[in-house]
C-alpha positions as CSV (number, residue, x, y, z in Angstrom):
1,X,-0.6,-0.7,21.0
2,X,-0.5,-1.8,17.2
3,X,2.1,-3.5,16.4
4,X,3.4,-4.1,12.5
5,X,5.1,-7.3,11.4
6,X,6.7,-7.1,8.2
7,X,8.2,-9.5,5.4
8,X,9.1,-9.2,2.1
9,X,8.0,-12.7,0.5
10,X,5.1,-14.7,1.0
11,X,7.6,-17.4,2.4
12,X,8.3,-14.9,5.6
13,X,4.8,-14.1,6.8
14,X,3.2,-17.1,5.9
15,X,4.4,-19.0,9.6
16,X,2.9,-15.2,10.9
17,X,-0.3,-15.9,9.6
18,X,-0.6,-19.8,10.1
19,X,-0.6,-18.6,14.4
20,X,-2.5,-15.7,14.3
21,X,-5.9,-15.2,14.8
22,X,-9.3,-13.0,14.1
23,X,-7.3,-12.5,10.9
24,X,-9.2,-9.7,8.3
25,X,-7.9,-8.7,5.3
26,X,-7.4,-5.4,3.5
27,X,-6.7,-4.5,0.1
28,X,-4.7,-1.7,-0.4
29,X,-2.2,0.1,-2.9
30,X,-1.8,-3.5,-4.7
31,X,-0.6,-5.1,-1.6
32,X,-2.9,-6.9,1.0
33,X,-2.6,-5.9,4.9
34,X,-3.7,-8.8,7.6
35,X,-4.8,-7.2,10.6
36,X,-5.2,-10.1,13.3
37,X,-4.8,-10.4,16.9
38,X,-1.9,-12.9,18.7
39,X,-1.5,-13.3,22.8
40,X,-4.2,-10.4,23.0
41,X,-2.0,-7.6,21.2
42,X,-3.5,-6.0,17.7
43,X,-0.7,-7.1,14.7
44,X,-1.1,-6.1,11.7
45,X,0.6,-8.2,9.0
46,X,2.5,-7.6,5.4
47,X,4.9,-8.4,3.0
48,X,5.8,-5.9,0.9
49,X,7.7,-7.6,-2.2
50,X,11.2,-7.8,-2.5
51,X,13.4,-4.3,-2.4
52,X,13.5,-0.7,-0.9
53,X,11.2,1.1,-2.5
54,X,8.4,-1.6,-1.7
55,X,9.6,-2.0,1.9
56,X,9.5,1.8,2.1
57,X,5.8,1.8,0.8
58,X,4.7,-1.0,2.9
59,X,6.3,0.5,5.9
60,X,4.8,4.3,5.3
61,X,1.4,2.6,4.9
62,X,1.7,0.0,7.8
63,X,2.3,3.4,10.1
64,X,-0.2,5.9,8.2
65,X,-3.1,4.0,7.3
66,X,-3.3,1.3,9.8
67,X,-1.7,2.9,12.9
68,X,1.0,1.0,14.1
69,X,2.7,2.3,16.6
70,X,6.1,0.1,16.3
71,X,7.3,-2.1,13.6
72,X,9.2,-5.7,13.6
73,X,10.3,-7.3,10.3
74,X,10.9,-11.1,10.0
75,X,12.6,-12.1,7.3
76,X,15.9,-14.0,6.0
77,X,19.4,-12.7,4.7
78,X,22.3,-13.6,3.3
79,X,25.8,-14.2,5.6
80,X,28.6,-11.7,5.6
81,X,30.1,-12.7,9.1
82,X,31.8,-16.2,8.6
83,X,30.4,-17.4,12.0
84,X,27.3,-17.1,10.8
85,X,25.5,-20.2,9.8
86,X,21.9,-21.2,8.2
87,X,19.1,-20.4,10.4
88,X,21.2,-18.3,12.7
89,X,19.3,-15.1,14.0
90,X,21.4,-12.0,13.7
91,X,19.6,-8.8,14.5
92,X,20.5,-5.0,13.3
93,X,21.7,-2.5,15.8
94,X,22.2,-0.5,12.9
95,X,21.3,-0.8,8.9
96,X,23.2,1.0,6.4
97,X,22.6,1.4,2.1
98,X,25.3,-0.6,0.8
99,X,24.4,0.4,-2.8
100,X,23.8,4.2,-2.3
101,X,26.6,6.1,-3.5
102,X,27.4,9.9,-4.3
103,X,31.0,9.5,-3.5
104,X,31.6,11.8,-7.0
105,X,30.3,14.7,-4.3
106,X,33.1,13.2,-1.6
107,X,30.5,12.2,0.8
108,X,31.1,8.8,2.1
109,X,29.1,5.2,0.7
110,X,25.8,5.2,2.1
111,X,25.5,8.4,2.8
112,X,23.0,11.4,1.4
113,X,23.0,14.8,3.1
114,X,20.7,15.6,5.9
115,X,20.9,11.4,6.1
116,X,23.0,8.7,7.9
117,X,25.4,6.3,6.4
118,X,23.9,4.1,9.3
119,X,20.3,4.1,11.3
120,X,19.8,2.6,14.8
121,X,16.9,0.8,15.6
122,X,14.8,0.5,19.0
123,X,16.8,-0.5,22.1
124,X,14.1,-1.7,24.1
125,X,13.1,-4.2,21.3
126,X,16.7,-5.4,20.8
127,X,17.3,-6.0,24.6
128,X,13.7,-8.2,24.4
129,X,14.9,-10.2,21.4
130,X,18.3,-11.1,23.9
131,X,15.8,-12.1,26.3
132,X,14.0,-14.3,24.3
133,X,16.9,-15.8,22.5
134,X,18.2,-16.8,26.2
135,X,15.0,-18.2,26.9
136,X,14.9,-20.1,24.1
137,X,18.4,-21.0,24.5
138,X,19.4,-19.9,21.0
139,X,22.4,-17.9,19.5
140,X,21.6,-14.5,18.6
141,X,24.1,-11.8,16.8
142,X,23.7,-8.3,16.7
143,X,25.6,-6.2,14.7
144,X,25.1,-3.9,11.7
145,X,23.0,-5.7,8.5
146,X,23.4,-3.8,4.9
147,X,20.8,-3.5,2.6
148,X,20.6,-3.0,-1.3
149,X,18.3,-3.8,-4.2
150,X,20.9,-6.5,-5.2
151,X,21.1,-10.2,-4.3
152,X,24.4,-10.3,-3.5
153,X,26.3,-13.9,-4.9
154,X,29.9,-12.5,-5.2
155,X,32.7,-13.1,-3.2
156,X,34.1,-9.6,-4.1
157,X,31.2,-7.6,-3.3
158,X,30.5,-8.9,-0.2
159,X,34.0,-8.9,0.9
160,X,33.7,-5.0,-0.2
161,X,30.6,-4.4,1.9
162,X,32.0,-6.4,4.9
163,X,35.2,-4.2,4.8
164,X,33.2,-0.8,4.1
165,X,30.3,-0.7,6.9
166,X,31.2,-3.8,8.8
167,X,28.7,-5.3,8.4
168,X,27.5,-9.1,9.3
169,X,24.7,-9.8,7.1
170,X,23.1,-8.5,3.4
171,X,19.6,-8.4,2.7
172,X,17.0,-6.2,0.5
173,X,14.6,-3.8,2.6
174,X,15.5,-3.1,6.1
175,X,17.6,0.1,5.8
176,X,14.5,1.7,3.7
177,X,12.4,0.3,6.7
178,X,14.5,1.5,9.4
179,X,14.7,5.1,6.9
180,X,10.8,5.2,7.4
181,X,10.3,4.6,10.7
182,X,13.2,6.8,11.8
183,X,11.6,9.9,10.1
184,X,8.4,9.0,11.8
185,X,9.7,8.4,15.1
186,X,8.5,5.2,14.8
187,X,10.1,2.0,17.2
188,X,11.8,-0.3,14.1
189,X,13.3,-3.9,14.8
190,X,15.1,-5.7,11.9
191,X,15.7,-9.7,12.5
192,X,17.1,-12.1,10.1
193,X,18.0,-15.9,9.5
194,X,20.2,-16.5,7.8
195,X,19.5,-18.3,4.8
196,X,22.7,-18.3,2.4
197,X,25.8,-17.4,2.6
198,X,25.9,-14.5,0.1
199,X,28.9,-15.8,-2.6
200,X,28.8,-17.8,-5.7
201,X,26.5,-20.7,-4.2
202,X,24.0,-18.3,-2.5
203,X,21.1,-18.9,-5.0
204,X,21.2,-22.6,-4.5
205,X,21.4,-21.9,-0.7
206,X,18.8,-19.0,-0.6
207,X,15.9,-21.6,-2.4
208,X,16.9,-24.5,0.2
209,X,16.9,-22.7,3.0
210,X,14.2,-19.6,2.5
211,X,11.3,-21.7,4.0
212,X,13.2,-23.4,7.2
213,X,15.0,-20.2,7.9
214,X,11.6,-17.5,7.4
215,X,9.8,-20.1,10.3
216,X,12.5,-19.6,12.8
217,X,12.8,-15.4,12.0
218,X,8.9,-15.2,12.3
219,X,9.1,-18.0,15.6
220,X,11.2,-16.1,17.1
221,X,9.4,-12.5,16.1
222,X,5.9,-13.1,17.9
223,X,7.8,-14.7,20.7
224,X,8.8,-11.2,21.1
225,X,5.3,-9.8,20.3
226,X,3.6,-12.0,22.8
227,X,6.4,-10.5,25.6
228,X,6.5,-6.2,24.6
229,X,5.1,-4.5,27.6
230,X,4.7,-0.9,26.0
């Protein structure tokens, strides 16, 4: 088993690689891969940059090149669901493209053919994360998170993308992950903290909080990695 922990700053891998160990690193397609080892299991570690098509590359390569065989990514998101608060864990069931749109050809938002408007992820991972939440005696959400290659700080728009997909949190990368490891059959698990709450304050939020909030996603992540049994 190779597991893949993903990010997309430097800010939500850095508490990854402060606890892992026998950490080498590898240069590759201007991005640098971490392979280490934590509670005995091989990881390898990456942040990709921020947006889909860099989350897509760093996911393809994560799978291709360095054989990982599932894929977990840690990172923090803006608030759609109002009970939501900072630091909260919410984890995706299901990851939709909130800024993908060929509606002029009367296919629905999110939605290309051959394509989903919304991708599930691994059940076996999500139903750990529960257990781990209840260990830890934390809160944990689960509902659908919606990805774009926008920062979203407008009441409007995520009003819109609440109503659309129903959808509890906004963030930057994981549908294009979820996209990747779908089409290579591939185990995917999405978790964010919440870090902002998406509207017309989010930027001051998202640079408070980033830091505090990436330490309890990746916390909580190789909890899960030290428990996966296959």
């Amino acid at each position: 088993m190779k597991i893949a922990i993903m990010g997309a700053m430097p800010e939500e891998i850095e508490p990854l690689l402060s606890r892992v160990e026998n950490v080498r690193e590898t240069k590759y397609a201007a991005n640098t891969f971490y392979e280490a080892t934590f509670e005995g299991k091989e990881v390898v570690i990456a942040y990709s940059k921020i947006g889909k098509v860099f989350a897509a590359i760093t996911a393809t390569i994560l799978i291709e090149k360095f054989g990982c065989d599932r894929l977990l990514f840690s990172g923090v998101a803006g608030a759609i669901d109002p009970d939501l608060n900072i630091g909260d864990l919410v984890i995706a069931d299901g990851l939709c493209q909130h800024d993908l749109d060929i509606t002029a050809f009367g296919h629905p938002f999110g939605y290309v053919p051959e394509g989903e408007v919304c991708i599930s992820t691994d059940p076996y991972m999500r139903e750990l994360a529960k257990k781990v939440a209840d260990q830890k005696g934390l809160p944990l959400k689960e509902g659908i998170i919606a990805t774009g290659d926008q920062f979203i700080a407008n009441e409007e728009r995520k009003s819109w993308i609440s109503k659309m997909f129903d959808a509890h949190a906004l963030e930057m990368e994981g549908a294009s992950v979820a996209v990747v490891c779908n089409a290579l059959d591939v185990p995917c698990f999405i978790l964010r903290a919440i870090s902002d709450s998406a509207d017309m304050d989010a930027g001051f939020d998202f640079d408070t909080f980033l830091q505090s909030s990436a330490k309890v996603s990746a916390d909580f992540i190789l909890e899960m990695v030290a428990q996966i049994e296959h």
